[in-house]
C-alpha positions in Angstrom: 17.8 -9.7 8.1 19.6 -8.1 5.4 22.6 -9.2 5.9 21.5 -12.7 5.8 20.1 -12.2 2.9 23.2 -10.9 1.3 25.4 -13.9 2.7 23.2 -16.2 1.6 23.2 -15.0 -1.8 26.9 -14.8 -1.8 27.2 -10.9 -2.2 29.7 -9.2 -0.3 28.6 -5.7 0.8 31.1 -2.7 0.6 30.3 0.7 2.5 31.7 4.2 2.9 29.7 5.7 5.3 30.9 9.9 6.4 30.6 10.4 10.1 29.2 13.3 11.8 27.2 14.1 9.0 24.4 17.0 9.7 21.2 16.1 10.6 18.5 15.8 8.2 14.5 16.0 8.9 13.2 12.8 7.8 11.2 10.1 9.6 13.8 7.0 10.5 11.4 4.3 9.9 10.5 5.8 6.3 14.1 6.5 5.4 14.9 3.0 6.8 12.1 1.5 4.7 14.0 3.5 1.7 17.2 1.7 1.8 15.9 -1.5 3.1 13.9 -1.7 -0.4 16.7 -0.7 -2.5 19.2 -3.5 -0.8 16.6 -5.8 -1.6 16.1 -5.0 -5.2 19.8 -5.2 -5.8 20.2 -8.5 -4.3 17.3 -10.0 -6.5 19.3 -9.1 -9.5 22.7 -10.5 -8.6 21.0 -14.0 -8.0 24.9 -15.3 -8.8 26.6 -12.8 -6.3 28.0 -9.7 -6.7 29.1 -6.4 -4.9 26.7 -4.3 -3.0 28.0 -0.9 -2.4 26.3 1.7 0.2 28.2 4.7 0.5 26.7 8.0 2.7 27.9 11.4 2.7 27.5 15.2 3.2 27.0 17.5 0.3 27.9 20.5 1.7 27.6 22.5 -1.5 24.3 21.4 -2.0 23.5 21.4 1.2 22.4 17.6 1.2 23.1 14.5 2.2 23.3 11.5 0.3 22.4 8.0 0.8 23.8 5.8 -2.6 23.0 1.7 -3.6 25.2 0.7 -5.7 24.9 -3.2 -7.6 26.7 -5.1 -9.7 23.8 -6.5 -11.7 22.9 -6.5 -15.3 21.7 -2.6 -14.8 18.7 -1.4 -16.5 18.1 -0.5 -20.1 16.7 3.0 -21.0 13.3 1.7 -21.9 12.9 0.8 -18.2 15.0 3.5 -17.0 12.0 5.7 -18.4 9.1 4.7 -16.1 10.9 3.1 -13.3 9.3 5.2 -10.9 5.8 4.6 -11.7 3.7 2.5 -9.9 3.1 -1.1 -11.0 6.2 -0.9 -13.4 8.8 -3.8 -13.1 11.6 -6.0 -14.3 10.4 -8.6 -12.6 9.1 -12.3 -13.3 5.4 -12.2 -12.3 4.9 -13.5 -8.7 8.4 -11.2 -7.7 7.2 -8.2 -7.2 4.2 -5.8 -7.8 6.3 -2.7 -8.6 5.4 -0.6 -5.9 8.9 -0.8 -4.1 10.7 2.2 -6.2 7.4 3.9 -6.3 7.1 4.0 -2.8 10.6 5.2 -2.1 10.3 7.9 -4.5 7.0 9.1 -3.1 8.3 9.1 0.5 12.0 11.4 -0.7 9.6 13.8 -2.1 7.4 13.8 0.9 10.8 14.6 2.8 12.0 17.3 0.4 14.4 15.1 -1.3 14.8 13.2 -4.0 15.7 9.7 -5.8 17.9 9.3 -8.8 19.3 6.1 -10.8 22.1 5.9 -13.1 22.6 2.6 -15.3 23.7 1.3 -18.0 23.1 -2.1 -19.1 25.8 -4.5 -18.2 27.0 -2.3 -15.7 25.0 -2.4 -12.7 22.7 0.6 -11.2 23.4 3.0 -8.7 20.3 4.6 -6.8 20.9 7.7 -4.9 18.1 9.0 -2.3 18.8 12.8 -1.2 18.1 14.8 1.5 18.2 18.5 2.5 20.5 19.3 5.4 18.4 20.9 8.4 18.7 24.5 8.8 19.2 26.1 12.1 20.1 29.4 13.1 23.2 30.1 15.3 23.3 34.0 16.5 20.3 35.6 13.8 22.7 33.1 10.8 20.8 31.1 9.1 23.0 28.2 8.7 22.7 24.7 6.8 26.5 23.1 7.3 26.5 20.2 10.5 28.3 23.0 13.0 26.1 22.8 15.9 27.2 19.6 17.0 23.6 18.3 15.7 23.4 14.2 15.9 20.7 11.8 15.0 18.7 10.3 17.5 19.9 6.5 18.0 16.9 4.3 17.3 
């Protein structure tokens, strides 16, 4: 569906996506339900087209894993920048949204450990990066936190 909804509102999607990143612990469908909400946002404001940018990769120095949305919209003004994550708070023409979405994802990154951040500036699109902590493990009594044991998602 997503995709559809980016063709038909003539935004071309971009993505960098690491392989054989390290496992994190998070629930799929939540994490899914994360993105999901942040692609959607970014389409509804590029409603002339634009560039959708998802990008993933392994922070091994902060021992994280991060998941960024990047748009090509009008980006977001520090006066909204400041309560963005509250619920109820939106940009939106009434009837478009309730402004739970952003609320929501940053409840379910804390539940997980991680986090959500946004950097804009207006005129120059917003970037939204949701951040996860690498799953430790312990290989011979070391506690380790780097992607070596081979570790892989489950396929859903």
């Amino acid at each position: 569906m997503s995709r559809h909804k980016l063709a038909l509102n003539h935004i071309r999607l971009e993505s960098n996506l690491q392989v054989n990143m390290p496992a994190v612990k998070a629930d799929f469908n939540q994490l899914q339900q994360c993105v999901i909400n942040l692609i959607f946002n970014a389409v509804d404001v590029m409603p002339d087209g634009g560039t959708l940018y998802i990008s993933a990769g392994h922070e091994a120095e902060q021992k994280l894993v991060a998941i960024r949305i990047k748009d090509t919209g009008p980006g977001i003004g520090p006066a909204d920048t400041a309560a963005i994550f509250e619920s109820f708070a939106t940009t939106k023409d009434e009837g478009y949204g309730a402004g739970l979405g952003l609320s929501t994802v940053y409840g379910i990154m804390q539940r997980h450990g991680g986090s959500l951040d946004v950097g804009s500036r207006a005129g120059e699109g917003a970037t939204f990066t949701l951040k996860l902590p690498v799953m430790e493990y312990t290989v011979n009594g070391s506690k380790r936190a780097d992607g070596a044991t081979g570790l892989t998602t489950p396929k859903q």
